[in-house]
N, C-alpha and C positions, 0 to 999 in steps of 0.2 A: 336351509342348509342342514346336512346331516353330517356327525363323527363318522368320517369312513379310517381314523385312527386305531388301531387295535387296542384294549388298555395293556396293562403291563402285564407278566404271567404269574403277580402275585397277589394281585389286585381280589380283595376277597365277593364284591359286586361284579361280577364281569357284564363289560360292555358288549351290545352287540353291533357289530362294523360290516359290511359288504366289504368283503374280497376283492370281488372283480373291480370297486368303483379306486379303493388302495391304490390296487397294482398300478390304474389310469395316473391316481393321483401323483406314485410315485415316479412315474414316465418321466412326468412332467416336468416333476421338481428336479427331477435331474437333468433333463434338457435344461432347464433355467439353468443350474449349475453350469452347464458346459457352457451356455452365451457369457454368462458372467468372466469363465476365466478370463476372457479377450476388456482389458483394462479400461477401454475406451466406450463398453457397454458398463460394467459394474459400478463407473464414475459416473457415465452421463458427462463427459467433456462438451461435447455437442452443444450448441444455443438452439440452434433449432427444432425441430422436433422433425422437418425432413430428413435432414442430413441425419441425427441420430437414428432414425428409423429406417435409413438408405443403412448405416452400420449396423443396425441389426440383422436386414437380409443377407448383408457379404457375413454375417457370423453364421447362422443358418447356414448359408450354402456352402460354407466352409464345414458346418458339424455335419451337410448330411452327405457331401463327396469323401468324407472319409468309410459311410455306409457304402455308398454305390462303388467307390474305389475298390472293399473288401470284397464285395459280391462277385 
């Protein structure tokens, strides 16, 4: 694993980070953010790991029809 974190802009060592690998990084973390709003992923209600993983995809496909809705 590599820091693809930038360090801070005062940091008197400066870190060197990949850009492009960031930006992925931060896609990412924000899709996560968006599955979490929906209460029933961020808990883990679910016993199962079907069932919670079936509420995963209706979260998904709820996050990406608001993409393809806008297009």
């Amino acid at each position: 694993m590599e820091a693809v974190i930038p360090g801070r802009s005062n940091r008197c060592v400066k870190i060197e980070h990949n850009r492009a690998l960031y930006k992925q990084r931060n896609r990412i973390e924000r899709m996560f953010g968006q599955l979490k709003i929906n209460r029933a992923i961020a808990t883990r209600y679910d016993q199962l790991a079907n069932s919670f993983f079936g509420m995963v995809h209706l979260a998904t496909a709820r996050y990406w029809l608001k993409f393809v809705h806008a297009a």
